[in-house]
Each structure stands twice: as structure tokens, then as C-alpha cells.
MIKOLTI-407470 format. One line per field, with one value per residue (C-alpha): residue in one letter; x, y, z; residue number from 1. Coordinates in steps of 0.5 Angstrom, whole numbers, plus 500, padded with zeros to 3 digits. Layout:
# residues N
residuo <- A|...
px <- X|...
py <- Y|...
pz <- Z|...
num <- NUM|...
This chain:
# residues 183
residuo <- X|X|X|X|X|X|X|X|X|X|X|X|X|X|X|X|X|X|X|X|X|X|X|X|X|X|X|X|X|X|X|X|X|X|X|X|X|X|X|X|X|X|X|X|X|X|X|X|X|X|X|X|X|X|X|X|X|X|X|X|X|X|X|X|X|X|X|X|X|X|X|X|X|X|X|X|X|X|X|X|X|X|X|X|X|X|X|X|X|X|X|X|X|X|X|X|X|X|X|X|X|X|X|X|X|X|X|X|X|X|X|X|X|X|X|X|X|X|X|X|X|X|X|X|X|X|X|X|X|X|X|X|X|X|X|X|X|X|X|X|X|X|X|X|X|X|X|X|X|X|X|X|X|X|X|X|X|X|X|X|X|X|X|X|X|X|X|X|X|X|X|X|X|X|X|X|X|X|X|X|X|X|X
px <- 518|513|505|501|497|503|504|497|498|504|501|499|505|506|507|500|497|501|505|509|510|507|501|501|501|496|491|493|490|484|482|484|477|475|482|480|473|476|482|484|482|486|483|483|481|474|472|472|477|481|476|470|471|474|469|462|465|466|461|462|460|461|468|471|470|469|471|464|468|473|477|484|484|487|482|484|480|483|481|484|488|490|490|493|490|492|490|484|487|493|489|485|491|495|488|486|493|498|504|506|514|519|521|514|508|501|499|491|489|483|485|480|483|477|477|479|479|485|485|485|492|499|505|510|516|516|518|513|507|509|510|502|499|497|502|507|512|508|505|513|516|510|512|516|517|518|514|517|515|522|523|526|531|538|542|537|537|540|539|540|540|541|536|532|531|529|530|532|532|538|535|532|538|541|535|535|543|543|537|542|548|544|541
py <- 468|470|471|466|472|474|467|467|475|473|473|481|486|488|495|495|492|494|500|497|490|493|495|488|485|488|486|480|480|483|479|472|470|470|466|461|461|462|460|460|467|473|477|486|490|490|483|481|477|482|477|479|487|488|484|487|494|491|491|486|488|484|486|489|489|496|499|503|505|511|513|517|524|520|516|509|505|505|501|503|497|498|505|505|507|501|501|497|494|491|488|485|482|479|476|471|472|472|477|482|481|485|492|491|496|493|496|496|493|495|503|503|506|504|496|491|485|480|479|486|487|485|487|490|495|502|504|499|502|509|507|505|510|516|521|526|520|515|520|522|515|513|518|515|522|530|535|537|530|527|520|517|513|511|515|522|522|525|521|525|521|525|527|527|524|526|525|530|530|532|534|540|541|543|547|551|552|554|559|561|563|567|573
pz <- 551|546|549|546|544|540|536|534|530|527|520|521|523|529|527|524|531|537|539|544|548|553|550|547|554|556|551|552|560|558|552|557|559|551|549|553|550|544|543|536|536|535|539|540|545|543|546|538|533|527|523|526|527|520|514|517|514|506|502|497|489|482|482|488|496|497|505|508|514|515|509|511|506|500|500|502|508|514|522|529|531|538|538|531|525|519|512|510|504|508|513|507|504|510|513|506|503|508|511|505|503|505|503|497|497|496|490|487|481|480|482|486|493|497|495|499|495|495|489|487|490|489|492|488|489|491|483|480|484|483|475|475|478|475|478|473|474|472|466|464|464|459|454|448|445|448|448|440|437|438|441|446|444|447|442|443|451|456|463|469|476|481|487|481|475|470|462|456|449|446|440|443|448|441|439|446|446|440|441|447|443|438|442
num <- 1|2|3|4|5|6|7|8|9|10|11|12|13|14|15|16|17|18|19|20|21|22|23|24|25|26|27|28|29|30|31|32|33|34|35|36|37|38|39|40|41|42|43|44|45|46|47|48|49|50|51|52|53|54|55|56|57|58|59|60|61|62|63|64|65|66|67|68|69|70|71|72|73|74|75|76|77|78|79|80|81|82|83|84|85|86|87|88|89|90|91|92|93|94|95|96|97|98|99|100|101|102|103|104|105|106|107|108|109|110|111|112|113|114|115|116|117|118|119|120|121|122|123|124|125|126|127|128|129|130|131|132|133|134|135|136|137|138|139|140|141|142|143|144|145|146|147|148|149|150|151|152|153|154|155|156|157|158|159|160|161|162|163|164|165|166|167|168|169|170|171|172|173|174|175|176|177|178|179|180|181|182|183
């Protein structure tokens, strides 16, 4: 039987709020008192709602929602949700907009890791969110021509899938066969 602690969390994940049902039950003791003063409200360990700790750390611009508290080493905020460290912008995006769909990742629109505004993210795949970014496989998989200037067509490349993927240039496999078979 589900906790009515555990009901009124379930639009956040439970891996981004607990550690186990035991934890779960636990907290659900200790916030009993304020439940039935409050008892609409998702309650934490802190005596506080996920509401009430979390948006006195953003700092509303023009454009984006930018987190003040702690941000991990890459950049991105984060908040300690019972003894769990859960990415700020993720909390954001089910606190307005609801449970992040299944098997996608939230990616930023803006490219600022520090922004938690909702309408800054969308959930996207794993591949999507990758071919955004900034990083050597998004860069390569924009490229239309090699490094020699030929394009990227079907008839001129060689698609590789294995543990990696990766493209080559068949005019320039020629060219190198062929340096190859001189010396």
C-alpha cells in the first residue's frame, strides 16, 4: 500500500527523491506533524515542501533561470534530495511541467548548464542530445565534407558501425591505398 507521502511525490522520480522505501517511510514519520498542518505538500526531511526549498536558489533573468547553489564539476546545478544529489534542471522540468518520459534526457536549449527555466528544456533521446552539444560527435556528424574537401554523399562514404561509428571518405581511402601500394 502506497504511503500518502509516497502518492503526493509521485510526478518527481523516485530515484531522484529517495534511496529506498525504508528511507521513504522514515521521512514520512518525521514530516507527519507538518502533513497534517499542510497536507498538500511534498514534504522533505527539511520540515520544507521540494517547492519551498528549491526556488529560493534560482535567480530569474530576462532569459534564463539561473541556479545560485551548488553545481557539480561539469557545471550543472544540483540539490541534495534525501541524501541524494538530483540535478537542479530536472527538478525544475517535473516541478512545472511534469515526469520526464521514459528512456529520454532533458537537454538545454538555451546551452546554459547553470539554467533551470522549463521552457528552456525538452526532453529528447540520448542521440539527440549528444548531436546538439558541443562535443567531437556532434562536431563530426555536422561535417557535410572530409578534411580533403570531398562531400559526404551516399555513393562517397563508408559507414562503419561497430562499438563505434564513424564515416570515411572513399575518395580518400583510394587516395591512401594507393600511397599505400607505391612505397
Amino acid at each position: 500500500m502506497r504511503s500518502s507521502f509516497q502518492s503526493e511525490l509521485k510526478g518527481l522520480t523516485t530515484s531522484m527523491l529517495c534511496t529506498s522505501e525504508s528511507e521513504l517511510m522514515r521521512l514520512t514519520k518525521s514530516c507527519s506533524r507538518q502533513q497534517k498542518e499542510r497536507p498538500n505538500s511534498k514534504m522533505t526531511k527539511h520540515n520544507l515542501s521540494i517547492e519551498e526549498r528549491f526556488w529560493p536558489h534560482v535567480e530569474k533573468t530576462k532569459s534564463c533561470w539561473n541556479w545560485k547553489a551548488g553545481l557539480d564539476s561539469h557545471g550543472y546545478g544540483f540539490i541534495k534530495l534525501n541524501k541524494v544529489n538530483a540535478k537542479a534542471y530536472r527538478v525544475a522540468y517535473e516541478l512545472v511541467k511534469g515526469p520526464i518520459p521514459e528512456g529520454k534526457q532533458i537537454d538545454h536549449l538555451c546551452r546554459n548548464r547553470k539554467c533551470v527555466n522549463p521552457d528552456h528544456l525538452e526532453p529528447v533521446t540520448r542521440r539527440e542530445n549528444i548531436l546538439r552539444g558541443e562535443g567531437v560527435s556532434a562536431i563530426n556528424a555536422r561535417k557535410t565534407h572530409c578534411s580533403r574537401g570531398h562531400e559526404y554523399t551516399e555513393e562517397n562514404t563508408y559507414l562503419y558501425k561497430g562499438q563505434r561509428r564513424f564515416r570515411v571518405c572513399k575518395e580518400c581511402d583510394k587516395i591512401r591505398h594507393r600511397k599505400g601500394n607505391k612505397q
